[in-house]
BANU-333544 format. One line per 2 residues: their letters; for each residue x, y, z of N, C-alpha, C, O, CB. Coordinates in steps of 0.05 Angstrom, whole numbers, padded with zeros to 5 digits, always signed. Glycine has a CB too. Layout:
N
a	X Y Z X Y Z X Y Z X Y Z X Y Z  ...
This chain:
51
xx	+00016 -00024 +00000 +00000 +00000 +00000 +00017 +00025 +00000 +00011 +00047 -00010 -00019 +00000 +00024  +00034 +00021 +00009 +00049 +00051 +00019 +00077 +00053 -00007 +00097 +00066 -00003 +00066 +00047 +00061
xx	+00073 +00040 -00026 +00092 +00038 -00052 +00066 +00054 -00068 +00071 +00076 -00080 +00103 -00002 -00064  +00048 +00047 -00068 +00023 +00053 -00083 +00020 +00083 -00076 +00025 +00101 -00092 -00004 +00033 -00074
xx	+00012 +00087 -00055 +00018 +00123 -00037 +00026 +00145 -00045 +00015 +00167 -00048 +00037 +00126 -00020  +00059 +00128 -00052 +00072 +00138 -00057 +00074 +00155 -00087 +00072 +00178 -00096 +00083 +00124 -00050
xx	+00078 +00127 -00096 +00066 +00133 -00133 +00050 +00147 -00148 +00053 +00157 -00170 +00055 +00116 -00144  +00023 +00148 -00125 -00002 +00172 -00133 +00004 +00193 -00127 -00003 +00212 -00142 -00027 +00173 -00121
xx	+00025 +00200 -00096 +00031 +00221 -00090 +00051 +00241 -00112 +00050 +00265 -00112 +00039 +00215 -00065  +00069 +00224 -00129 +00094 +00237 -00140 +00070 +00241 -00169 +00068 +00263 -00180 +00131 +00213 -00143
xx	+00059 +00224 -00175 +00041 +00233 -00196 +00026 +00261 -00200 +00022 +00277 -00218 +00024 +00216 -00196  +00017 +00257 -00170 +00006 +00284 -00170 +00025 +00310 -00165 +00016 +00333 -00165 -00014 +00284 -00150
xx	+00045 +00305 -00163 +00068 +00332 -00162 +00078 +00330 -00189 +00083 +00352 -00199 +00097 +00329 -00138  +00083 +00309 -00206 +00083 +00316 -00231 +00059 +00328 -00245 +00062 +00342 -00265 +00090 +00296 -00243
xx	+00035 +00322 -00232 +00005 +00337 -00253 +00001 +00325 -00270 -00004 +00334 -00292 +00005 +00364 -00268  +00005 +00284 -00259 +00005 +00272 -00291 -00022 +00253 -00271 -00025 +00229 -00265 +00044 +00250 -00312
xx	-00044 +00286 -00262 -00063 +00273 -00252 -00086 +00239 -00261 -00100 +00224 -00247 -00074 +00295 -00252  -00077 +00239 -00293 -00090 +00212 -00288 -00085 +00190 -00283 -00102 +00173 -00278 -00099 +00206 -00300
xx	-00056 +00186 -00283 -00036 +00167 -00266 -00040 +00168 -00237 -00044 +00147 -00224 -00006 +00175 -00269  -00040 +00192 -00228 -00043 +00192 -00201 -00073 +00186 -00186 -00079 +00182 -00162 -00033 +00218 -00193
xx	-00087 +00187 -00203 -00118 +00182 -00202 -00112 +00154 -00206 -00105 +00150 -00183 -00140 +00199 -00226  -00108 +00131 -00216 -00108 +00107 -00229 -00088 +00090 -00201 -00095 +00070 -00188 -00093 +00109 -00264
xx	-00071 +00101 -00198 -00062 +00098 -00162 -00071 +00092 -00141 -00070 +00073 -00125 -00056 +00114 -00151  -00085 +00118 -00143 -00109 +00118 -00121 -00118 +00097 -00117 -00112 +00079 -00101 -00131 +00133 -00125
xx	-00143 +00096 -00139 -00160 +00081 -00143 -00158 +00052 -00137 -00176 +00037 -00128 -00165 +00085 -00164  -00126 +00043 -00145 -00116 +00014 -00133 -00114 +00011 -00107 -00122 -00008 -00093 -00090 +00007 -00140
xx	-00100 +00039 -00097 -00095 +00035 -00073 -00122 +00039 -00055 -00123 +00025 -00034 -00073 +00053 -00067  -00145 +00056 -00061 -00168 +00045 -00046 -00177 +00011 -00058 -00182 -00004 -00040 -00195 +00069 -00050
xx	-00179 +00004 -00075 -00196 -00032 -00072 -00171 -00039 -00049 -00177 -00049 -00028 -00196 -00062 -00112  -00147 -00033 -00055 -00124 -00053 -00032 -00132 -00046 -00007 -00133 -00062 +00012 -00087 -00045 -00033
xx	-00134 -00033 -00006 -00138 -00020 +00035 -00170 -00036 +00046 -00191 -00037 +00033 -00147 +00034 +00040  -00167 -00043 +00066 -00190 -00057 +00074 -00209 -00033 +00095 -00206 -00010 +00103 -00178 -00088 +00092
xx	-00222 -00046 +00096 -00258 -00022 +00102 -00247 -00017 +00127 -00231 -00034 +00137 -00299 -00040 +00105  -00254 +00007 +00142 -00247 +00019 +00172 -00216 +00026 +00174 -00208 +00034 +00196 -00253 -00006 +00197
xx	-00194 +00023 +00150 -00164 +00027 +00151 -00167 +00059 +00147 -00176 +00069 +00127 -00144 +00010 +00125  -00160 +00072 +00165 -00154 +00101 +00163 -00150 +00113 +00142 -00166 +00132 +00137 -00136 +00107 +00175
xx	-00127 +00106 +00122 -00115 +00120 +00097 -00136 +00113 +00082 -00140 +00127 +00062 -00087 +00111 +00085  -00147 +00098 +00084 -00179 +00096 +00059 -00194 +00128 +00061 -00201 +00140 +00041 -00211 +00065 +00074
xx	-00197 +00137 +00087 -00222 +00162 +00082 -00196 +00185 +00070 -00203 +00206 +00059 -00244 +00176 +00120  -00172 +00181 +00073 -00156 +00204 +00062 -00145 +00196 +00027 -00139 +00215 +00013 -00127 +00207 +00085
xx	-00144 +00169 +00016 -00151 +00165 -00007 -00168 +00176 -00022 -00163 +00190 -00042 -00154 +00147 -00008  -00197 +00167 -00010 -00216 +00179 -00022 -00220 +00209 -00025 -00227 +00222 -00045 -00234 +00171 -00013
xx	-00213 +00217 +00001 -00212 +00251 -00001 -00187 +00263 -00027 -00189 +00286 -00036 -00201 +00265 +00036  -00163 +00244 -00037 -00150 +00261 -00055 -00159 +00248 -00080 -00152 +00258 -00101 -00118 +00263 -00052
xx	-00178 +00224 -00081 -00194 +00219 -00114 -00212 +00241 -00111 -00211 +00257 -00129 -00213 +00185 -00121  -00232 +00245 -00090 -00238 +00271 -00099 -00238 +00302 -00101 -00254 +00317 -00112 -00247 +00269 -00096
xx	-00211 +00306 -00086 -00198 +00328 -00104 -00184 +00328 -00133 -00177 +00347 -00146 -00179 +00339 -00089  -00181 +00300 -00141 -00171 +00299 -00173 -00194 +00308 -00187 -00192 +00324 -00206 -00162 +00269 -00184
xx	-00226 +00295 -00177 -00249 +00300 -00193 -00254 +00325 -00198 -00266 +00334 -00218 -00271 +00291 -00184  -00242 +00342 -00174 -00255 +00369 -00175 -00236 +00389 -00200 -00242 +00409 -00213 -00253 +00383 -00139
x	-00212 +00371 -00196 -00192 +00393 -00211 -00187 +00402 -00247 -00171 +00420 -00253 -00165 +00382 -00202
């Protein structure tokens, strides 16, 4: 998970937001239900939506 994190995170400092969106997205199905970094996943897929 935290290789995955990572990956979305540098994606999104490059602005090669749909990579970093496609990240995400793995890395929420990987994280299991009630894991903390899931509600902060979701919160940066949907600041990609917004952007």
């Amino acid at each position: 998970m935290d290789g995955w994190l990572r990956l979305a995170n540098a994606y999104g400092v490059l602005h090669e937001m749909d990579k970093a969106r496609e990240a995400y997205l793995r890395t929420d199905a990987l994280l299991p239900e009630g894991d903390p970094r899931k509600a902060d996943v979701r919160a940066k897929l949907a600041q990609i939506g917004r952007e």
